[in-house]
GUTORFI-183723 format. One record per atom (N, C-alpha, C): residue in three letters; x, y, z. Coordinates in pm, whole numbers, plus 50000, padded with zeros to 5 digits. Layout:
ALAXYZ...
END
This chain:
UNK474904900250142UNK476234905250105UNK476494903949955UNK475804895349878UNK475794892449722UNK475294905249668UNK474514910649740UNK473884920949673UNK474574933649676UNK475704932949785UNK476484949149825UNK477504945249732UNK478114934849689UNK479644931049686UNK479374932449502UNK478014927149441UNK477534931449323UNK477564943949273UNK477034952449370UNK476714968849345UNK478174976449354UNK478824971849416UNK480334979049447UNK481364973449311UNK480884962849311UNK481834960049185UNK481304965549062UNK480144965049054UNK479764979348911UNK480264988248953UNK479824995849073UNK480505007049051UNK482185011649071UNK482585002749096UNK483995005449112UNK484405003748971UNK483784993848886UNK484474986848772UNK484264997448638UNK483165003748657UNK482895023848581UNK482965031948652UNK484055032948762UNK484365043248816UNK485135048548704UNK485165060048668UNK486255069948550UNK487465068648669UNK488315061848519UNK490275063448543UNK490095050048640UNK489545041548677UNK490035032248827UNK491195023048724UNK490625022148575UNK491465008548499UNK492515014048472UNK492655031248470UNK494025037248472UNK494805035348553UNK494195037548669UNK494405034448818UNK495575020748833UNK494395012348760UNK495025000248804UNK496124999248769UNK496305000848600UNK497214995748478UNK498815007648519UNK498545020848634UNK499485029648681UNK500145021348777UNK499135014148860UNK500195012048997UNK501524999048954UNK500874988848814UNK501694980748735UNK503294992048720UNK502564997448597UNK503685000448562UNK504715013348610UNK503985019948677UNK504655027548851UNK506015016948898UNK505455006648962UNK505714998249048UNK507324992548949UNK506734990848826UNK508174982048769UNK509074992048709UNK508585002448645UNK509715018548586UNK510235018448672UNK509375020048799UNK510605032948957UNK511305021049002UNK511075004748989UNK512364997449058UNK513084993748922UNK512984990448787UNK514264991948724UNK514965004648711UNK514475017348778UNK515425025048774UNK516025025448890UNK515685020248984UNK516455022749119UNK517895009549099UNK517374997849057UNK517964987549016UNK519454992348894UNK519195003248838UNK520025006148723UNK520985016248800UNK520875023148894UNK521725032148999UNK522395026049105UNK522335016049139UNK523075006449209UNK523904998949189UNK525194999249265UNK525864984349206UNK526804978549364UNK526554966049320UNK527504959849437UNK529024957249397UNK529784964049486UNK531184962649507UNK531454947649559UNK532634944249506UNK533354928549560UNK533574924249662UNK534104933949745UNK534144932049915UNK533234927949970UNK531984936049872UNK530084939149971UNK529764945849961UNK528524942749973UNK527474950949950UNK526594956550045UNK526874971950053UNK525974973750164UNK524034978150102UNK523524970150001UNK522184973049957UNK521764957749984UNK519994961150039UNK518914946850033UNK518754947349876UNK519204935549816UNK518644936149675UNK517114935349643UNK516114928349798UNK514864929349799UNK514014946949755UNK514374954249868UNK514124965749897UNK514094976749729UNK515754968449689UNK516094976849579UNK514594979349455UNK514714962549434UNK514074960149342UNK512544961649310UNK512374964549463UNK510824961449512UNK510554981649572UNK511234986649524UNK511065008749571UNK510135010349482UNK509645003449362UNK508445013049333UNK507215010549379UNK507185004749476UNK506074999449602UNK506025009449633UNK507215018449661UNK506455031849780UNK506005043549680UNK506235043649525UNK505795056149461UNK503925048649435UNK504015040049415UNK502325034549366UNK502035027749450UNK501905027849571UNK501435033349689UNK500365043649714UNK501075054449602UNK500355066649648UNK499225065849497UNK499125059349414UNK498215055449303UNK497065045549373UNK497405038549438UNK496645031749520UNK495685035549620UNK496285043249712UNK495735056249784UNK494395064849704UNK494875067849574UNK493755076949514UNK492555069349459UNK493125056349431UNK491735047549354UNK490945043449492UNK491725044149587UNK490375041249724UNK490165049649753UNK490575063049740UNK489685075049799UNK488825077149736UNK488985073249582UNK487985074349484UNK486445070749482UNK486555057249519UNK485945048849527UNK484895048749626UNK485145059949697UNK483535062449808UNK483335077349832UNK484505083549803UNK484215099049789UNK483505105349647UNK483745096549526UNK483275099849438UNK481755099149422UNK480965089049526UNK479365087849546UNK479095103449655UNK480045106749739UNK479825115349805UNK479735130949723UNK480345130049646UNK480745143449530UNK479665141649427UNK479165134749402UNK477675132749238UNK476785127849373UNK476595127549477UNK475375125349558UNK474705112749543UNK475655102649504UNK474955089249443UNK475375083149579UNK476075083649661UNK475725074949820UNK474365078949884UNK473735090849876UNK471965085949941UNK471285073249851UNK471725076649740UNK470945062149709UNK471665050249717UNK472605049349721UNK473265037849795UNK473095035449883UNK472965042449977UNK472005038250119UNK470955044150122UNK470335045450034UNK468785043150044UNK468475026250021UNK469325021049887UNK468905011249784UNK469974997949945UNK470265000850003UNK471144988950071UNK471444999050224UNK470584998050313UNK470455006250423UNK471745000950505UNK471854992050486UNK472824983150638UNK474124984250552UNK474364997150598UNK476065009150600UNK477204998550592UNK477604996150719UNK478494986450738UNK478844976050623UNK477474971450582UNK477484963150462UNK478094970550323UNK478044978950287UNK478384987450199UNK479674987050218UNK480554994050321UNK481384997850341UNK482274984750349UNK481684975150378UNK482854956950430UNK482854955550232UNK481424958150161UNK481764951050005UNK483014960449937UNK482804976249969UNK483724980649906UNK485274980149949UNK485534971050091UNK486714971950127UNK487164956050066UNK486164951750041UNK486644934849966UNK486444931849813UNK485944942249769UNK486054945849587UNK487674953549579UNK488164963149653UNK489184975049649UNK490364965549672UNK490474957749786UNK491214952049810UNK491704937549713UNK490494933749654UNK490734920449582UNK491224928349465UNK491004941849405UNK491574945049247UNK493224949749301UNK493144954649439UNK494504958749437UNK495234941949487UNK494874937949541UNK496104922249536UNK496434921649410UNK495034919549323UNK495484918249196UNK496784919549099UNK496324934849118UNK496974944949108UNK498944941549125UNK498324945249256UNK500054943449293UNK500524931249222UNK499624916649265UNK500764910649223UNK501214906549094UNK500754916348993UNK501304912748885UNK502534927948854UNK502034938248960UNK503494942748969UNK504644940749030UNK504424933249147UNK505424931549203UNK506124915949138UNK505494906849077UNK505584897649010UNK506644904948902UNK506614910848811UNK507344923548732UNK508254928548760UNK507984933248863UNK509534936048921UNK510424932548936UNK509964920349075UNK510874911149062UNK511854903448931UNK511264900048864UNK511554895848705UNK512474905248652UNK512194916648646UNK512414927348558UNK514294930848652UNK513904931748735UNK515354935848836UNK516454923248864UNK515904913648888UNK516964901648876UNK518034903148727UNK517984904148637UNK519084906448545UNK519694920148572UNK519324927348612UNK519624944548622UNK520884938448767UNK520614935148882UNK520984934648981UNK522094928448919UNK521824916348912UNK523144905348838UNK524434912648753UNK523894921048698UNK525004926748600UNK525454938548701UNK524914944348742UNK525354952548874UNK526364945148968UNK526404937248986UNK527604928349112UNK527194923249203UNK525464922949206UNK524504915149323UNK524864903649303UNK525494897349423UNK525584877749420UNK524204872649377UNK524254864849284UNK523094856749220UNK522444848949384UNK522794840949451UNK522354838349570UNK520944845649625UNK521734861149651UNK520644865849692UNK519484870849611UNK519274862049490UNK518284870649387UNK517854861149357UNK517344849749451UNK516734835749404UNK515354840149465UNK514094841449375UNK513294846249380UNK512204837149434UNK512714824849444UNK511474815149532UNK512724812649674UNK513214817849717UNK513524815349857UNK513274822049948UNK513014817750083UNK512064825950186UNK512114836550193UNK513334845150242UNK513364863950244UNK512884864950115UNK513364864550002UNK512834872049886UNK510634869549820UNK510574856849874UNK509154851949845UNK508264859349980UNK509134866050066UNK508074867050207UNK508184883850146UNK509304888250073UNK509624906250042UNK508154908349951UNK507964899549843UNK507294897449751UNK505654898649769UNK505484890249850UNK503984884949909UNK503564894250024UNK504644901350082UNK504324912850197UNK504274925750158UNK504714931050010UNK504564941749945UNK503134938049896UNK502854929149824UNK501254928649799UNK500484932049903UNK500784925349989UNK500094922150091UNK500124944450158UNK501224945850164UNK501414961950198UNK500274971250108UNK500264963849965UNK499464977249893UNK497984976049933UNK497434961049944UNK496074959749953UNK495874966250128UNK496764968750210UNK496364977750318UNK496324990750350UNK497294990050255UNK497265007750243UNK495575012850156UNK495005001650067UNK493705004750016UNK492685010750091UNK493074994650197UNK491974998550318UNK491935005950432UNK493455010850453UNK493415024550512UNK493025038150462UNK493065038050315UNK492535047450240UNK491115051050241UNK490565036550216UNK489225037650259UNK489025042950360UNK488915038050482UNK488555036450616UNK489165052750594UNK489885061750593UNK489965075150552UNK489355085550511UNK488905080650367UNK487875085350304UNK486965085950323UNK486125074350406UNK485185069950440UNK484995082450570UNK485725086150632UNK485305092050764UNK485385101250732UNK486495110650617UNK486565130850623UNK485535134050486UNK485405121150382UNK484135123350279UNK484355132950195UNK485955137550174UNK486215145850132UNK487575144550011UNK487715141249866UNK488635136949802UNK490215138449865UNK490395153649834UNK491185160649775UNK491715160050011UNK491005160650096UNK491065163250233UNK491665146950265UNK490915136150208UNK491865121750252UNK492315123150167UNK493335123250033UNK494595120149984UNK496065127450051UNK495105139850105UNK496355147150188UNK496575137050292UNK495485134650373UNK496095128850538UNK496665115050514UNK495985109350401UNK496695093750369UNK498275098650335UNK498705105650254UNK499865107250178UNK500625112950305UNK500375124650351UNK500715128950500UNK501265114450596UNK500485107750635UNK500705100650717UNK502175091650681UNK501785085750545UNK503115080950459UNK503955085650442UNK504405095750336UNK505285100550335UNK505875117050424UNK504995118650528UNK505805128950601UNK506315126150717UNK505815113050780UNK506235105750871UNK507845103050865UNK508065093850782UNK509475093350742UNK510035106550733UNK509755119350713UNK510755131550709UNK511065135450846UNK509625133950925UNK509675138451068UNK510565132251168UNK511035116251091UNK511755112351156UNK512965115051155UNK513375120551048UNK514635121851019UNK515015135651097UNK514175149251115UNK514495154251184UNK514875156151340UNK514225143751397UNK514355138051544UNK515525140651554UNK516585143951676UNK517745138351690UNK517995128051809UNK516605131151884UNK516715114252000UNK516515102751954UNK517725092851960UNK517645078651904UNK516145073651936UNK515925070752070UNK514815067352165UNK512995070052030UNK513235081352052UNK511795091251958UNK511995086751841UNK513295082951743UNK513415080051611UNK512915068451617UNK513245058051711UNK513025048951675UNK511665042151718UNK511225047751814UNK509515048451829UNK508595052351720UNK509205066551652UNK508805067551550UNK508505060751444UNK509545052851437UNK509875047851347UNK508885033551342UNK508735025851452UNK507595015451480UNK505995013551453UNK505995030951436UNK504735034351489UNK504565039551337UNK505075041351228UNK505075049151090UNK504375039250985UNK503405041350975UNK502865030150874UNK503355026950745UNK504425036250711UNK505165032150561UNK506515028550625UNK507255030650728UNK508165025350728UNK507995010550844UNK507375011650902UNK507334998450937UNK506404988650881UNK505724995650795UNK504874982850690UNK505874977850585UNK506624989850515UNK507614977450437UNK508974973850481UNK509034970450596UNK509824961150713UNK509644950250621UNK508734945650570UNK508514932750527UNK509234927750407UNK510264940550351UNK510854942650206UNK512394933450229UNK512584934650371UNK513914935750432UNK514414917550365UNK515334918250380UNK516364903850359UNK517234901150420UNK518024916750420UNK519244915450503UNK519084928750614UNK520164925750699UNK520214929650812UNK518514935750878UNK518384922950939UNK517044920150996UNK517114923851137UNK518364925451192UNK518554921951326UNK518384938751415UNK519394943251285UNK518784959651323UNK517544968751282UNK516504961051206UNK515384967151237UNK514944968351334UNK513764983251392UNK513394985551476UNK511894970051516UNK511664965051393UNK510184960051416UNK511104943251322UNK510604935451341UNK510844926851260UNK509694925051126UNK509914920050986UNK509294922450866UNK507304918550919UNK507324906550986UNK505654906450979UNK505404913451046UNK505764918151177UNK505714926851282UNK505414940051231UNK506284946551149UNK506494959751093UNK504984957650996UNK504534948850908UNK503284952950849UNK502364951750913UNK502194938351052UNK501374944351139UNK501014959651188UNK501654967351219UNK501584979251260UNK500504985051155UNK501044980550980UNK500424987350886UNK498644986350896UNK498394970850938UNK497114965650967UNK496844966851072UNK497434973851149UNK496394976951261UNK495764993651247UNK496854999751152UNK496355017451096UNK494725011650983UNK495165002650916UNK494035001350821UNK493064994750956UNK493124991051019UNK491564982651109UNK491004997151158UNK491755004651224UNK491565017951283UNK490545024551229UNK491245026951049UNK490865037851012UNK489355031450967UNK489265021350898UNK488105012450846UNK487235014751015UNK487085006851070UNK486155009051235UNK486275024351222UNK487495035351227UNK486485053351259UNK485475052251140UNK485905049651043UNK484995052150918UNK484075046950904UNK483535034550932UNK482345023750990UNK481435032351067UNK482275033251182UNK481645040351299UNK480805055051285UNK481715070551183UNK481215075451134UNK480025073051002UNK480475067150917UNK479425060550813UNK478205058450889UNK477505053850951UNK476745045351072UNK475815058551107UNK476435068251165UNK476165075851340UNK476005088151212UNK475925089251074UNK476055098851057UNK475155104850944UNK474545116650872UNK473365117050765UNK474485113550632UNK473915107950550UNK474595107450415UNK475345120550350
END
């Protein structure tokens, strides 16, 4: 495994654009929540906004930056024809495919958490001057440290659902649609539902909206999924898609 987890990290690490990649989903992540943070304000009575959620929305635009550096990352050997020799040079597939899901995943924790680290930071004064009770913007207390650590935790799965994606249609431009599809058209489809019942099944079953369940602080009670629960769902789309893509990778010619 020293030898797959070696080869994947060269090549991921001169993949063209991945350090763009990276240095986008940063500053993605902290622009789109101090601007969401700067459009908000809490009234005296109350507030009907999660100041978590607020601060923590550019999770769902670099998301989709995230998405492209793992599709990248095994479709691009498929497009220059450099995966036959990747499995020529390291036959045992699976092995390939577990190093590049634990190189992708360790740059995107990374990753995230120095954006979501940012964020957080960056939106606590924004909120405050907005009319958010300081209370709820104490950034080492449980809801806000579990919003924090479960958005990381959200981007490095969405990697490996990307993968496990890519990995099976082998096709760039064919997995960024069905990854992005799955994310963001899900949530539209729901909205057109008008049976409570179907919305809210939907809604369980949506890998972007019940993966960042985990964003939540307040009113917990009316989520459909509760926060670990809801990113479970997310990790069980990434185990899925990783095993079809395994499974194809495997059973199939380069």
């Amino acid at each position: 495994m020293r030898e797959h987890l070696h080869a994947e990290w060269t090549k991921l690490r001169t993949l063209p654009g991945a350090a763009w990649l990276l240095l986008a989903i940063v500053v993605l992540t902290v622009a789109v929540g101090i601007a969401a943070c700067a459009v908000v304000s809490c009234a005296a009575q109350g507030c009907g906004y999660d100041p978590a959620r607020i601060g923590l929305f550019g999770v769902q635009v670099s998301q989709a930056v995230v998405a492209v550096l793992a599709v990248l990352a095994i479709t691009g050997e498929y497009g220059t024809g450099m995966i036959c020799l990747t499995l020529t040079a390291m036959p045992r597939r699976t092995g390939v495919l577990a190093a590049k899901a634990i190189i992708l995943a360790g740059l995107t924790l990374i990753a995230g958490s120095v954006a979501v680290l940012a964020s957080a930071l960056a939106a606590r004064p924004i909120l405050l001057s907005n009319g958010f009770p300081a209370d709820t913007l104490v950034l080492t207390s449980g809801p806000m440290l579990r919003a924090a650590v479960g958005s990381v935790l959200y981007l490095a799965l969405i990697a490996l659902f990307s993968l496990g994606v890519a990995t099976a249609v082998r096709d760039s431009a064919t997995a960024i649609g069905v990854v992005l599809g799955l994310l963001y058209l899900f949530p539209a489809l729901i909205l057109m539902i008008a049976d409570d019942d179907w919305q809210r099944l939907l809604w369980q079953i949506s890998p972007m909206n019940a993966g960042l369940a985990v964003q939540a602080t307040t009113g917990l009670a009316a989520l459909p999924l509760s926060p670990w629960a809801g990113l479970s769902v997310l990790a069980a789309w990434s185990t899925a898609a990783l095993l079809t893509g395994g499974l194809l990778l495997r059973t199939r010619d380069a």
